[in-house]
C-alpha positions as CSV (number, residue, x, y, z in Angstrom):
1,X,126.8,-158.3,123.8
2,X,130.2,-156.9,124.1
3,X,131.5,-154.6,127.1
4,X,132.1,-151.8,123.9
5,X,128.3,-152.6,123.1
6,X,126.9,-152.2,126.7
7,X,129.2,-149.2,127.0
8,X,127.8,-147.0,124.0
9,X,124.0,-148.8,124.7
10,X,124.1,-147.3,128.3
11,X,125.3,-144.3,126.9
12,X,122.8,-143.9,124.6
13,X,120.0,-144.5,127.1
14,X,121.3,-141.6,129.0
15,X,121.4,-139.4,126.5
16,X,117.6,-140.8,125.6
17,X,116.5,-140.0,128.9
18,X,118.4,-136.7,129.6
19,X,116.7,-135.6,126.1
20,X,113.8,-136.6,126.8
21,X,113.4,-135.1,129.8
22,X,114.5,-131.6,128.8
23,X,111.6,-132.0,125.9
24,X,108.6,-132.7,128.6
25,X,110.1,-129.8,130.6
26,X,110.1,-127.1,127.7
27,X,106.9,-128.7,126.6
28,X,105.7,-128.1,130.1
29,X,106.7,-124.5,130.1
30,X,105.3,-122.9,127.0
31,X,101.8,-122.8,129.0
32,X,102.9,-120.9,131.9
33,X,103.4,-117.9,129.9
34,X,101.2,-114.8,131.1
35,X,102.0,-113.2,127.2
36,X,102.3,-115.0,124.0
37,X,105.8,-115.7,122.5
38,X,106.3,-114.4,119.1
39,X,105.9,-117.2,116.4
40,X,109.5,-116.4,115.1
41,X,111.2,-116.4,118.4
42,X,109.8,-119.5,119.3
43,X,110.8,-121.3,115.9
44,X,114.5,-120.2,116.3
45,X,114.4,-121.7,119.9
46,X,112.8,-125.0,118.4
47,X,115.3,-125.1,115.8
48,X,118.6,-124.7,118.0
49,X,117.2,-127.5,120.1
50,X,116.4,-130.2,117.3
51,X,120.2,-129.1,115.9
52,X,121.9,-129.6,119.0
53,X,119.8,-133.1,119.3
54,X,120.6,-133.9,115.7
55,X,124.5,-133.2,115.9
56,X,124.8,-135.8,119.2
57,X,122.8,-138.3,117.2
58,X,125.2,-137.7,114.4
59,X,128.0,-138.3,117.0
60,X,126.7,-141.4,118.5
61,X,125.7,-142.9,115.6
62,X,129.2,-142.3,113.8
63,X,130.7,-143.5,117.6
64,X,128.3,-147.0,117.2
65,X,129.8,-147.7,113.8
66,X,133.7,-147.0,115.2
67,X,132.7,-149.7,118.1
68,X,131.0,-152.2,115.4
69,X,134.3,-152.0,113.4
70,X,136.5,-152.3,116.7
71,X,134.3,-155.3,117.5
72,X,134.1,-157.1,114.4
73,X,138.1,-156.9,114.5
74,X,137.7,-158.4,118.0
75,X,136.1,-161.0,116.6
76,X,138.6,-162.1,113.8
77,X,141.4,-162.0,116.4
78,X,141.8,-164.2,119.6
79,X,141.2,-162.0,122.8
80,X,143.7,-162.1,125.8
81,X,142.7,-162.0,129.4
82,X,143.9,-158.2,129.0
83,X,143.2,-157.2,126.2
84,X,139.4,-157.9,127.8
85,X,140.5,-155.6,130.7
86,X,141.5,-153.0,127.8
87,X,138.4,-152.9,125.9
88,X,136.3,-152.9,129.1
89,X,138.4,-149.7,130.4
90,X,137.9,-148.1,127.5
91,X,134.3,-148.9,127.3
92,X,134.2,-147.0,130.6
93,X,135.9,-144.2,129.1
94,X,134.2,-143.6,126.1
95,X,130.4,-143.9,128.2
96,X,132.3,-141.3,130.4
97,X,133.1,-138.8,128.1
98,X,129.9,-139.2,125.9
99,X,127.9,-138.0,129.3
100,X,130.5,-134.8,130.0
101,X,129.9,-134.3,126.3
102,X,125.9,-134.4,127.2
103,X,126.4,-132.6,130.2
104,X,128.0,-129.7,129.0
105,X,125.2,-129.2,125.6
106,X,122.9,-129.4,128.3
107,X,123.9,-126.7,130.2
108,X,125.1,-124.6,127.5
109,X,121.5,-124.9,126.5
110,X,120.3,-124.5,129.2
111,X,121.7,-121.0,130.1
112,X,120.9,-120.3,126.5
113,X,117.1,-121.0,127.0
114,X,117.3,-118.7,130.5
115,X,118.8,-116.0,128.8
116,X,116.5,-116.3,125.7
117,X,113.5,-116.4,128.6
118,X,114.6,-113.7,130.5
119,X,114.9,-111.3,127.2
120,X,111.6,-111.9,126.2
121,X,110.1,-111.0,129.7
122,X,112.4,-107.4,129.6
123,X,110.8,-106.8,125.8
124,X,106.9,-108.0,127.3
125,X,107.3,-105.1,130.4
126,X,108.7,-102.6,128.0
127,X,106.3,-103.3,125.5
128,X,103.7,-103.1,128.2
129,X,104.8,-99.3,129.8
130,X,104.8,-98.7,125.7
131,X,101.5,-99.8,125.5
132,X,100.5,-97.8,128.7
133,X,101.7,-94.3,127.6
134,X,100.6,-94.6,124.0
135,X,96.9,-95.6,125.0
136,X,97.4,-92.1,127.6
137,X,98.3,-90.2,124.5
138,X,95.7,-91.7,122.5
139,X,93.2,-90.9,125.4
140,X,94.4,-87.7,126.1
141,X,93.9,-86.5,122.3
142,X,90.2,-88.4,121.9
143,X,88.5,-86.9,124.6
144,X,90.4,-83.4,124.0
145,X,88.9,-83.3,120.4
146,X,85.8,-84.5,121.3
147,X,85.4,-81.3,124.2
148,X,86.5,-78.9,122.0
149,X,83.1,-77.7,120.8
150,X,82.0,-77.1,124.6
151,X,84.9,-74.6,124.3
152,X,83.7,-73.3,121.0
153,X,80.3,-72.0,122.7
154,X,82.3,-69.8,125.7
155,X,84.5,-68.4,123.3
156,X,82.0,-65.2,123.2
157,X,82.9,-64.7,127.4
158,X,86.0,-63.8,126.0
159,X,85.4,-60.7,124.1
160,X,87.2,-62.0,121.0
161,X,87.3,-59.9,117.6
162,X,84.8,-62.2,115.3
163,X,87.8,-63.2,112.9
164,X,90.4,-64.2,115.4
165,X,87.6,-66.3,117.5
166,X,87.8,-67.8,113.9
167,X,91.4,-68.6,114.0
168,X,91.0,-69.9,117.2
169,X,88.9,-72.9,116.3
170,X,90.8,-73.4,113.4
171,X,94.4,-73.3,115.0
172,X,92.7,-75.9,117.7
173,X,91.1,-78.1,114.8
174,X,94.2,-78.1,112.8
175,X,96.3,-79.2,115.9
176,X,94.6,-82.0,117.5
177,X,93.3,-83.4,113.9
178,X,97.1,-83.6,113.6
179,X,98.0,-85.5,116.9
180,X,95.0,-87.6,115.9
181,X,96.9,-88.7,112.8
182,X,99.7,-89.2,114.6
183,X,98.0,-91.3,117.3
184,X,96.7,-93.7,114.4
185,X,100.4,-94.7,113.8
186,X,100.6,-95.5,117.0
187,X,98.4,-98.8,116.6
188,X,99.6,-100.3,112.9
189,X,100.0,-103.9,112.6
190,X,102.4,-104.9,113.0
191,X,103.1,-102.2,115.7
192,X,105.7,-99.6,115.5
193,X,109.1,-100.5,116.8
194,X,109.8,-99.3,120.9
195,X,111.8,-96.3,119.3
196,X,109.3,-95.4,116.7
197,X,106.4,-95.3,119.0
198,X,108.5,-93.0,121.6
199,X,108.9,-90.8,118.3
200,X,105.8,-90.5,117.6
201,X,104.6,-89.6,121.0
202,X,107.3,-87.0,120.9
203,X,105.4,-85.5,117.5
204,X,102.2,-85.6,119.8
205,X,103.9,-83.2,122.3
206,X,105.5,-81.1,119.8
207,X,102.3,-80.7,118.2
208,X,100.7,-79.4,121.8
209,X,103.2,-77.1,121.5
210,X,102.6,-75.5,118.3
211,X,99.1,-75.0,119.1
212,X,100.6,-72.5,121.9
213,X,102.3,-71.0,119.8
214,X,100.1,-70.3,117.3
215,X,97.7,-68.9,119.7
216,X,100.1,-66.7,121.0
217,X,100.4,-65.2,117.6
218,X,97.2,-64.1,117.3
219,X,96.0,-63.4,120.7
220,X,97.2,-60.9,123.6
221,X,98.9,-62.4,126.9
222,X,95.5,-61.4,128.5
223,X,93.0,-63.1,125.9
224,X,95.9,-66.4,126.7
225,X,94.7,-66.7,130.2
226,X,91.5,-66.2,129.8
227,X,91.4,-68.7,127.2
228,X,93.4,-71.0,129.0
229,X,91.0,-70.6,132.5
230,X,88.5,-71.7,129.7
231,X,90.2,-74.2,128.2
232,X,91.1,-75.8,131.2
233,X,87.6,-76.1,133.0
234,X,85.6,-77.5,129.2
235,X,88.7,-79.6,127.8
236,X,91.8,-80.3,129.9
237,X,93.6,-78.5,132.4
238,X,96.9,-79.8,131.1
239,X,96.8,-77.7,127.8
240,X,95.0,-75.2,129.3
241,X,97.5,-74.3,132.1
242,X,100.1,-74.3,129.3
243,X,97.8,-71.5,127.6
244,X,97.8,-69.6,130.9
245,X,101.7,-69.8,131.3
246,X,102.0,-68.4,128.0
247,X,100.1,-65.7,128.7
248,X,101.6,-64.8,131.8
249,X,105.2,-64.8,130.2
250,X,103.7,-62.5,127.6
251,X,102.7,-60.2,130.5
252,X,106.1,-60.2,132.0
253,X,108.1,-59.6,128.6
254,X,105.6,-56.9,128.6
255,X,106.2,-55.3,131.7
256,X,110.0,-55.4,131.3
257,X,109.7,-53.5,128.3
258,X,107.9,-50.6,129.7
């Protein structure tokens, strides 16, 4: 074998080995992760690897057929003492710059992969706060609509005229069958994008608004606290201390007027 030959075998070994080894240790990875990697995300990461391992094949296989044609001239033409020197110099050379050449995919890959990694573990804590507050919301709205009946049966403590105790229920069953809705969108599959979800919950609130205010329509700032001490001790304080702040800025417009 020729010192071209040995030059672009050892080369090739090296590249075998430093491939090779960056296989086992991506292999070696994947089941270390606390959250499953979307099926797309890991495709486009398998994809840029086999291309980058397919273009230095390419390389190294066009480089091997360069050397057989160097060689095979060798052969046809009697070899000086230097022009042995020569060929094994460049044989040096070219097994040096095939390993920068490796060396530098490597690590281009390398930071490509880290980057790639540390991504997907920013998107897997977002999506888990995402996943936190929309399973509040979800809960807060569940177990509001579910107490509402326990409200239903005080409603006579608070001396309401028989239509607008009427309106009551229904402006309450209107409001959180309409955050319920909302809450649904909250869990489609394939779930709602990071902005979307935030949208949504922003809907919920607005909804909890609108409740207020359609209370206040029909009720005085005094039947708004009382409802909302109500409200607060059978369904959730939350809501029901936004019913009592109503009422009490009711009182104040009130009192600013006389």
């Amino acid at each position: 074998m020729s010192s071209s030959t040995s030059a672009i075998f050892q080369a090739s070994s090296i590249l075998a080995v430093i491939l090779s080894g960056t296989a086992i240790y991506f292999t070696q990875q994947s089941p270390a992760r606390m959250d499953p990697v979307p099926t797309t995300t890991e495709s486009n990461s398998t994809a840029q690897l086999e291309e980058a391992i397919s273009s230095l094949r390419g390389e190294l296989i066009t480089l091997q057929f360069r050397l057989d044609a160097v060689e095979l001239a060798s052969v046809e033409e009697p070899a000086t003492p230097e022009d042995a020197v020569a060929r094994i110099a460049s044989g040096g050379e070219l097994e040096g710059r095939i390993i920068d050449a490796v060396d530098r995919v490597m690590e281009e890959k390398g930071l490509e992969y880290a980057r790639a990694a540390q991504e997907r573990a920013d998107q897997q804590q977002q999506r888990a706060k995402l996943n936190k507050s929309r399973d509040g919301f979800v809960s807060w709205v569940d177990n509001g609509r579910a107490k509402l009946p326990n409200l239903y049966h005080r409603l006579d403590e608070l001396d309401l005229a028989p239509q607008t105790a009427i309106e009551v229920e229904e402006i309450l069953e209107n409001g959180f069958q309409t955050m319920a809705f909302l809450t649904e969108q909250l869990y489609t599959d394939p779930p709602p994008e990071q902005a979307d979800a935030m949208a949504i919950m922003g809907e919920v609130k607005e909804e909890a608004g609108s409740i207020i205010q359609d209370l206040d329509e029909i009720l005085t700032p005094g039947e708004m606290i009382a409802l909302g001490q109500v409200y607060s001790e059978e369904v959730d304080p939350r809501l029901g201390q936004g019913f009592i702040n109503n009422g009490n800025e009711g009182d104040s417009e009130e009192e600013t007027q006389n």
